[in-house]
C-alpha positions as CSV (number, residue, x, y, z in Angstrom):
1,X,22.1,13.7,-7.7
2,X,19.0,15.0,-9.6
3,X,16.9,17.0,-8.5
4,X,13.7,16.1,-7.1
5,X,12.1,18.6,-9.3
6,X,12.9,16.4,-12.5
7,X,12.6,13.1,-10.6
8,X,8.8,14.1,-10.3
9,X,8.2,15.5,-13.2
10,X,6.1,13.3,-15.2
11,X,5.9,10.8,-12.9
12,X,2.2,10.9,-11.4
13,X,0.9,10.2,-15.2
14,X,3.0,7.1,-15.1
15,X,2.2,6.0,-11.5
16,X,-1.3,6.8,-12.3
17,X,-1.7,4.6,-15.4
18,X,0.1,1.5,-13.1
19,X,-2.8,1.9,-10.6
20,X,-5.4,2.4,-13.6
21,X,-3.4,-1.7,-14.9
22,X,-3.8,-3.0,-11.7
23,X,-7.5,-1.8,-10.5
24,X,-9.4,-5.0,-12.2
25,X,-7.3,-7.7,-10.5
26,X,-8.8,-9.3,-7.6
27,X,-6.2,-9.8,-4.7
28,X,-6.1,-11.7,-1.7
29,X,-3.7,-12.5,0.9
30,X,-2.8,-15.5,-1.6
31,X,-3.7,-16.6,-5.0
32,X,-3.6,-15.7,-9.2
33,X,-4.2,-12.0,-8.5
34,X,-1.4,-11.4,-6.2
35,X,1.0,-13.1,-8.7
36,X,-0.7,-10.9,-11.8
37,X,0.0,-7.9,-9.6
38,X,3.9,-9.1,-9.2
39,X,3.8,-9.8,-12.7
40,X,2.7,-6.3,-13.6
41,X,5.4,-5.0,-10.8
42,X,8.1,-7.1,-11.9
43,X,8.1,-5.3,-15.8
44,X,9.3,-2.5,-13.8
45,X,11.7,-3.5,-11.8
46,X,14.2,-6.6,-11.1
47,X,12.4,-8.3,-8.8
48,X,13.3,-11.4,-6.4
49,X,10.2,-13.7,-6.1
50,X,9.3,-16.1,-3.5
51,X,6.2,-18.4,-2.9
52,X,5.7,-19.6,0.9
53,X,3.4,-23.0,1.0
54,X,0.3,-23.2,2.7
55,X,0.7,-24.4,6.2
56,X,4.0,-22.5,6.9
57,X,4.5,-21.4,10.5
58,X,5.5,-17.6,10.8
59,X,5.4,-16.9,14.5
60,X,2.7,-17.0,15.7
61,X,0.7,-17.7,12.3
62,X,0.3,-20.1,9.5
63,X,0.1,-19.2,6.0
64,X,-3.5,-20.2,4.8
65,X,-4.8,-22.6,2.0
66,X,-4.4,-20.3,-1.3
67,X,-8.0,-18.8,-3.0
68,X,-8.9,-17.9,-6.0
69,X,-12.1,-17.4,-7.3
70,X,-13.5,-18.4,-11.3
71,X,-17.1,-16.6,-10.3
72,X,-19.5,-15.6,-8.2
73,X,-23.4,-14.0,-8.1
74,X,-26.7,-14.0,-7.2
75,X,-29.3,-14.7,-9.9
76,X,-33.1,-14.4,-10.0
77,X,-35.5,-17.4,-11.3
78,X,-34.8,-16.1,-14.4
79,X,-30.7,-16.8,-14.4
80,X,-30.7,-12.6,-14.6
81,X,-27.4,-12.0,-12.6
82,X,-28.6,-9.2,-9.4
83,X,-24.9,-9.2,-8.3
84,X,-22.2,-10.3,-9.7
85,X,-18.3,-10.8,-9.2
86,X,-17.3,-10.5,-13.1
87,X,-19.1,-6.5,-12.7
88,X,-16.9,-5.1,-9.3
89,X,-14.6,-8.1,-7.9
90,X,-15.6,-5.9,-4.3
91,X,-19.0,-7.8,-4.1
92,X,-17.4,-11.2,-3.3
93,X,-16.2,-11.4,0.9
94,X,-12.9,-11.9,0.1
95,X,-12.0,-15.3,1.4
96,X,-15.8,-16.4,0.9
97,X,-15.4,-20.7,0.7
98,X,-17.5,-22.6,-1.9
99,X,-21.6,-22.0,-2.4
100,X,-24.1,-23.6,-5.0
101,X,-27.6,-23.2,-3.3
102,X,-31.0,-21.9,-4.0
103,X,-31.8,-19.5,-1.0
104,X,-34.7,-17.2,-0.4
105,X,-33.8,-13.3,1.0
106,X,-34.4,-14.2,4.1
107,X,-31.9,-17.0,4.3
108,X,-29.4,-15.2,2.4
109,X,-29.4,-11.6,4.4
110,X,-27.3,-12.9,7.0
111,X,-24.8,-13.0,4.3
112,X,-25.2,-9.9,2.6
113,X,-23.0,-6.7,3.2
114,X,-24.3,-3.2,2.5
115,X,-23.0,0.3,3.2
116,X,-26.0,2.2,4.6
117,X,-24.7,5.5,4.9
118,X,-24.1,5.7,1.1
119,X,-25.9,4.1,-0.4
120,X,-24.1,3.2,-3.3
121,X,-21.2,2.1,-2.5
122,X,-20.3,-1.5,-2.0
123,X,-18.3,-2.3,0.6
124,X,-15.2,-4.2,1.4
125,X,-15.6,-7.4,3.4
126,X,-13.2,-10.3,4.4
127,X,-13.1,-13.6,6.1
128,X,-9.3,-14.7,5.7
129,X,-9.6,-16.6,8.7
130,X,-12.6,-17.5,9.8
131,X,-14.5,-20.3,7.0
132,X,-17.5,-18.2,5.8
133,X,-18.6,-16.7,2.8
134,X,-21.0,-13.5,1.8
135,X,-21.6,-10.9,-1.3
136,X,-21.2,-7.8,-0.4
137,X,-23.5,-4.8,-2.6
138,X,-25.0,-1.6,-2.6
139,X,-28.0,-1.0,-0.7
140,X,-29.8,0.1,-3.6
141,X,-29.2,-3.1,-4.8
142,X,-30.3,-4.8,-1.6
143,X,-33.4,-2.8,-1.4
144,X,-34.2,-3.9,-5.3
145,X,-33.8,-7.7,-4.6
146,X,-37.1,-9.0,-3.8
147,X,-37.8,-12.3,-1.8
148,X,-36.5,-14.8,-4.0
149,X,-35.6,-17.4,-4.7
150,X,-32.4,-16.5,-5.8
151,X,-29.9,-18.5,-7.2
152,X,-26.2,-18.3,-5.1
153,X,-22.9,-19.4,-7.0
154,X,-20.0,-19.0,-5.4
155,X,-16.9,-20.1,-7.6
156,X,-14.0,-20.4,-5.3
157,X,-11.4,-22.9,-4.4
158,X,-9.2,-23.0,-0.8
159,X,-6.8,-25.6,-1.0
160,X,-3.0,-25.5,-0.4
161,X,-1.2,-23.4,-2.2
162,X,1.1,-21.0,-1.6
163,X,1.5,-16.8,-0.1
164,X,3.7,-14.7,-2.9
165,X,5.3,-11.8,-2.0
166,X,8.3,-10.0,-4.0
167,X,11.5,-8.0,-2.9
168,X,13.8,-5.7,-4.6
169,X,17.3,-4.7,-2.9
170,X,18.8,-1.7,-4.5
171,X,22.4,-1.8,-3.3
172,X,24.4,1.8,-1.9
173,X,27.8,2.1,-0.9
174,X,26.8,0.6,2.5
175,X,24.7,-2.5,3.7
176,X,22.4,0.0,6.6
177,X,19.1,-0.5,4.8
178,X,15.8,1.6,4.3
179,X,13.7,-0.7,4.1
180,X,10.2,0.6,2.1
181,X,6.7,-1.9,2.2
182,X,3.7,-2.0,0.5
183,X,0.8,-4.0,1.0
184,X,-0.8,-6.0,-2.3
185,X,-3.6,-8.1,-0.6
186,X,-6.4,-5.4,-1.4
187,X,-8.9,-6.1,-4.8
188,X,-9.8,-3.0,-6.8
189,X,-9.4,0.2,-5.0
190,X,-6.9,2.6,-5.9
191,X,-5.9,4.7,-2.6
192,X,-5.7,1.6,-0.8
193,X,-3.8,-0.4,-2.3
194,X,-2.3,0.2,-5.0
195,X,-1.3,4.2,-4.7
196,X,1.7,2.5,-2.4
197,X,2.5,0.1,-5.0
198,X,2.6,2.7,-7.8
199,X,4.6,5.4,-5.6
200,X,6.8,2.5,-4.8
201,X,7.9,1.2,-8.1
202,X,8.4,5.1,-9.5
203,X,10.5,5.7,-6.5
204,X,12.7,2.4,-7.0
205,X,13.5,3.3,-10.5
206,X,14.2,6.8,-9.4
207,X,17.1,5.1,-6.5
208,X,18.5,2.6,-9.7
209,X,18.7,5.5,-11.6
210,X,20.9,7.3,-8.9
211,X,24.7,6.5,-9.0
212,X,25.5,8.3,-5.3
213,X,23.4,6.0,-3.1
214,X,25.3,5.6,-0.1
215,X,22.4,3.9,1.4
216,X,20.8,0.7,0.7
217,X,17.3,0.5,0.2
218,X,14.8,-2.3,0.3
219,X,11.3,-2.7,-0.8
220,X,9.4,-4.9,-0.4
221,X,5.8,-6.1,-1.6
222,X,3.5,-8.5,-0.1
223,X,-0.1,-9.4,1.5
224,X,-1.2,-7.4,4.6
225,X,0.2,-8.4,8.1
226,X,0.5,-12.4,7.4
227,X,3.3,-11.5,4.1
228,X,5.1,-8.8,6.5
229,X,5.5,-11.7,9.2
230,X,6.5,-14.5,6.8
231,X,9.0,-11.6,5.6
232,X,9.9,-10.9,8.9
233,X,10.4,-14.9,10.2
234,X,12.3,-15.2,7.2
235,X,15.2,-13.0,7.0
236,X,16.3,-12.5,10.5
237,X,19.8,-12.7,10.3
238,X,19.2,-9.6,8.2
239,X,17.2,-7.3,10.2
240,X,19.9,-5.8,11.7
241,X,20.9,-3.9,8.3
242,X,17.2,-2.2,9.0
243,X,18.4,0.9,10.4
244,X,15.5,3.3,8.6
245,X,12.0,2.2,6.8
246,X,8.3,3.1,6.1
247,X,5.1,1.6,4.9
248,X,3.9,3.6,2.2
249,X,-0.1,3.6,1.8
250,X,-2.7,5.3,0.5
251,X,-0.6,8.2,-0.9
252,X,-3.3,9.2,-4.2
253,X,-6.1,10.5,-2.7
254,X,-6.9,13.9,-1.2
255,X,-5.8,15.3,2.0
256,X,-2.4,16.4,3.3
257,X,0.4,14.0,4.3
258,X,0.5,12.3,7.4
259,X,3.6,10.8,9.1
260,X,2.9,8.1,11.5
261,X,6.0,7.9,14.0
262,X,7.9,4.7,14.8
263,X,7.2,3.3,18.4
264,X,10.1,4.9,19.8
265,X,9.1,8.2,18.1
266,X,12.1,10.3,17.9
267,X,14.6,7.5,15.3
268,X,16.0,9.4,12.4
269,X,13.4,8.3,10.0
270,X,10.9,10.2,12.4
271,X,13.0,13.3,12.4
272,X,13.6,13.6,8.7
273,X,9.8,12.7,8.2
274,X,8.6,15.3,10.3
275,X,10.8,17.7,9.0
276,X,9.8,17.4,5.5
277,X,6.2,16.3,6.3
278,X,5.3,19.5,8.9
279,X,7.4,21.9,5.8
280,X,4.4,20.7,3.2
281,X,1.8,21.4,5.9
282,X,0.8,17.8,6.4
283,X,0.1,16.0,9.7
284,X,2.5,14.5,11.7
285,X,1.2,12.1,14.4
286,X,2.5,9.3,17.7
287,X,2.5,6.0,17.1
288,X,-0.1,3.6,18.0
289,X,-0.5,-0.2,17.5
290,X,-3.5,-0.1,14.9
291,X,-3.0,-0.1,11.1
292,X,-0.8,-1.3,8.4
293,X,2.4,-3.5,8.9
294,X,4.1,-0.6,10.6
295,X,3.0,-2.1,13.4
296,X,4.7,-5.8,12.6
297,X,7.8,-3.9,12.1
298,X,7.4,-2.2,15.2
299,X,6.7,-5.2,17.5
300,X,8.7,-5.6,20.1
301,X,10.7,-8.5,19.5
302,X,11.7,-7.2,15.9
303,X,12.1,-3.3,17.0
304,X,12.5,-1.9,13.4
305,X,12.6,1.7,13.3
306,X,9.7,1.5,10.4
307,X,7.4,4.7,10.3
308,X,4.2,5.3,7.9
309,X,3.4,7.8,5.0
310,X,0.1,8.3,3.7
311,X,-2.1,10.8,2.9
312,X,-5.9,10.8,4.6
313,X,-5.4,7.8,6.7
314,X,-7.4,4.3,6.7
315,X,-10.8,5.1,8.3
316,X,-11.1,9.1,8.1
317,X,-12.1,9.3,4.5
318,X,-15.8,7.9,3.5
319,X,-14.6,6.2,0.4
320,X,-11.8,4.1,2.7
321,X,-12.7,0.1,1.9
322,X,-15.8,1.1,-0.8
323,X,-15.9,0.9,-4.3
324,X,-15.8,4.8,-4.4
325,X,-11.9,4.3,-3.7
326,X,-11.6,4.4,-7.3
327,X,-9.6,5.4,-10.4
328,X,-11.1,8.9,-10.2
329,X,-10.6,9.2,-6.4
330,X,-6.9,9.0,-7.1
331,X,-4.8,11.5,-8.7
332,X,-1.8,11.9,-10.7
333,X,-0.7,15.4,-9.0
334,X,-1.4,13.9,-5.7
335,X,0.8,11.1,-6.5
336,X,3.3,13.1,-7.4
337,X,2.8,14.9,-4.2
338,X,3.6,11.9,-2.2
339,X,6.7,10.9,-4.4
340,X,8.3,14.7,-4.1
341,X,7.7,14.1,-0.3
342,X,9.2,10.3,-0.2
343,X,12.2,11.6,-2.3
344,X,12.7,14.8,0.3
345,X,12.6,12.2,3.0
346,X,15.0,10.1,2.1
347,X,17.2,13.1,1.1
348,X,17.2,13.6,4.8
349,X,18.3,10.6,5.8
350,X,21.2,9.7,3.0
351,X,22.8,13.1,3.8
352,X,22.5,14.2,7.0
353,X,25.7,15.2,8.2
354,X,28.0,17.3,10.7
355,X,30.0,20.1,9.7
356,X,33.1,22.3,11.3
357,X,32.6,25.8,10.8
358,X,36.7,26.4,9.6
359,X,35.7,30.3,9.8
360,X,34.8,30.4,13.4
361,X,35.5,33.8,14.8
362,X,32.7,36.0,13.5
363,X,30.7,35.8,10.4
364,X,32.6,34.7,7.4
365,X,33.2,37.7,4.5
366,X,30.7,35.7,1.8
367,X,30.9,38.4,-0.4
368,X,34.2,38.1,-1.8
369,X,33.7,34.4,-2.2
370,X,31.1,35.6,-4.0
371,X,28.2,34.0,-1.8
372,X,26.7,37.1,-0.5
373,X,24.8,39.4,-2.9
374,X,26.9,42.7,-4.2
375,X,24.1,45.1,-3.2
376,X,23.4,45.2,0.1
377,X,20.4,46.9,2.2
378,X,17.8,44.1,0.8
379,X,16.5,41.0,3.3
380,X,18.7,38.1,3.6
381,X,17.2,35.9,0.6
382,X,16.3,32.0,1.7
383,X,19.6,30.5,-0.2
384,X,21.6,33.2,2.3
385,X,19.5,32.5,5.3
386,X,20.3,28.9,4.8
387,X,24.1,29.6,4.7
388,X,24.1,31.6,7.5
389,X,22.5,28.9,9.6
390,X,24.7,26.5,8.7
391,X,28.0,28.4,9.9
392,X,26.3,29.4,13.0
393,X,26.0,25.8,14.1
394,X,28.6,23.9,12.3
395,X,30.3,23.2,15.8
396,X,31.5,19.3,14.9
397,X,28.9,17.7,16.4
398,X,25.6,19.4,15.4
399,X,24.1,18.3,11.8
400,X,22.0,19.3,9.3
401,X,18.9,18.0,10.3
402,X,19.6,19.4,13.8
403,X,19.9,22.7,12.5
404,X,16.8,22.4,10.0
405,X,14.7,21.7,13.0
406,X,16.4,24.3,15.1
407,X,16.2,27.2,12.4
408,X,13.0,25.8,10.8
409,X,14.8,25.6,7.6
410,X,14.2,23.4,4.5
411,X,16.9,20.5,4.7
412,X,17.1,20.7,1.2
413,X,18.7,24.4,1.5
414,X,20.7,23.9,4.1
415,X,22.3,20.8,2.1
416,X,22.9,23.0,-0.7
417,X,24.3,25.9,1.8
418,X,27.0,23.3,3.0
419,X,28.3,22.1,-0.1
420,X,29.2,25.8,-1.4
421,X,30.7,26.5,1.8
422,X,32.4,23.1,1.7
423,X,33.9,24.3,-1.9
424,X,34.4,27.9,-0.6
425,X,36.8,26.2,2.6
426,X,34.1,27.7,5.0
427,X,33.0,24.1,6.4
428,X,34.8,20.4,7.0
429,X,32.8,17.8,7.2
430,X,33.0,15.1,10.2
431,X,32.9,11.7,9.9
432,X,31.6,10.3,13.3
């Protein structure tokens, strides 16, 4: 296996320039911009497309009539455009059904959407289910507006259609899955969405580049909460294959990493998380029924062991749903950041294993394997450390990971301390 080391390197100037393509396109929970997204996705890896028609039951929801949106704006007398769509695709609600109407401020402020504490920013506004429409701007640009009349176009159409959403199964030597999610619903801001998508796609072609997956691994990219449960309704005879996952969001901007637990809170995804997560100095934290579509995974009639990885999470970072979640809020070392992490992770989980110490009674003489340094009198370096914690605990029944919580030792390590004991006839593994 490579290393993660040269997995990384390079890769947050790549992931950085995907989110930089996809910034312009305005997405939805349906429509063109969606499909451009899985367009620009699908040069990158071999994905498996599907389109679910308007009016489709999923549970307890329906798939909505598909938008899309030609223009939108508000124009003085003059036809001089005050706010417009074509400038930052964040100033139409999302959602917003058709408008051709002459309006004065006072009849339009009802449908206007500022961000008073910054003043500007524009906002981020929906209405996917409700039928309503608005503009949202900064509030310099409300305060500069005047009376009116102003001119109100909004270009849209809702009309069936169809919800796209796109998969990718990258095959291991068994059919237990880890099943990794994006969301794509999200116009242009950069943490949230598309940091997930970028780190996603990098991290696929990192797994199709690997030849000793035993796991398999899944991802999956789709709209926010109504794609994960059209996913969901439709491949239930293969849930059961789900054995690890996470939603991977907002992993470009500043902040530590955060791991949000799965509802049962202690599954092996949770463990190797933590691990890796607390080593970097990042934030690991309960689970609770608010957020992204860990929590449709996590529902209780589907009970997928599905965590979360971000960085700053949704809501505790000003810029979160505001135009100032932008190309230079993002970075390409903290993309890189979150990859390393994700690839740690799931380092965790493919090899976690149980050893027999075959060298019981006592410490092993490592020195004349030579696996102990020839000069003595010096501390125990981090590769030995690593060794000797292995050995210690190698009892047939206590892996890695339980010994890289126990020791507080990098699983990593420990990995590399069992194979050269393995080679040196020190260790056995055990199948279970």
């Amino acid at each position: 296996m490579r290393g993660v080391t040269d997995e990384v390197s390079g890769a947050g100037a790549r992931m950085h320039d995907l989110v930089r393509r996809m910034y312009p396109i305005c997405r939805s929970i349906t429509g063109s911009g969606v499909r451009q997204t899985l367009d620009i996705i699908g040069e990158h890896l071999p994905l498996q497309r599907v389109e679910v028609p308007s009016g489709t039951q999923a549970h307890d929801w329906t798939v909505s009539d598909e938008w899309n949106v030609a223009d939108a704006y508000i124009a003085d007398k003059d036809g001089r455009r005050l706010v417009d769509f074509r400038e930052h695709n964040l100033h139409l609600v999302g959602y917003s059904v058709p408008v051709r109407a002459t309006m004065t401020l006072a009849e339009l402020r009802p449908h206007l959407h500022t961000h008073e504490a910054h003043p500007d920013w524009i906002p981020y506004r929906t209405t996917y289910y409700h039928r309503d429409w608005g503009f949202c701007l900064s509030q310099r640009q409300l305060d500069a507006l005047g009376e009116g009349p102003f001119e109100v176009v909004v270009d849209t159409t809702l009309q069936p259609g169809s919800l796209s959403y796109a998969e990718l199964l990258v095959p291991g030597e068994v059919e237990d899955e880890l099943l990794l999610s994006a969301h794509i619903c999200h116009p242009s801001m950069a943490n949230d969405n598309l940091s997930g998508i970028a780190v996603s796609v990098e991290l696929a072609q990192a797994l199709l580049r690997r030849q000793d997956r035993r796991l398999s691994y899944r991802f999956l990219f789709s709209p926010g909460t109504i794609g994960s449960i059209v996913w969901l309704s439709e491949h239930a005879v293969g849930l059961p294959n789900i054995r690890h996952g996470l939603v991977l969001t907002g992993l470009g901007g500043p902040g530590p990493l955060v791991y949000k637990r799965t509802r049962h809170g202690r599954r092996p995804i949770d463990r190797a998380a933590a691990h890796v997560v607390s080593r970097l100095d990042g934030d690991v934290r309960d689970y609770s029924p608010y957020g992204y579509d860990e929590r449709q995974f996590n529902a209780i009639g589907f009970d997928l062991p599905v965590g979360r990885l971000s960085r700053t999470p949704h809501g505790e970072y000003p810029e979160y749903h505001t135009s100032a979640d932008d190309l230079d809020f993002v970075r390409a070392e903290q993309l890189a950041d979150s990859l390393g992490a994700l690839l740690r992770i799931l380092e965790a989980v493919e090899h976690d294993a149980v050893y027999r110490n075959l060298s019981p009674y006592g410490e092993p003489q490592l020195g004349r394997r030579k696996l102990y340094p020839t000069m003595g009198g010096r501390a125990a370096s981090d590769e030995v450390m690593a060794m000797l914690w292995t050995l210690a605990y190698s009892d047939g029944s206590t892996s890695l990971l339980d010994i890289a919580e126990r020791g507080e030792v990098d699983f990593t390590q420990l990995r590399a301390a069992a194979t050269k004991l393995a080679d040196a006839d020190l260790l056995e593994r055990v199948e279970l």
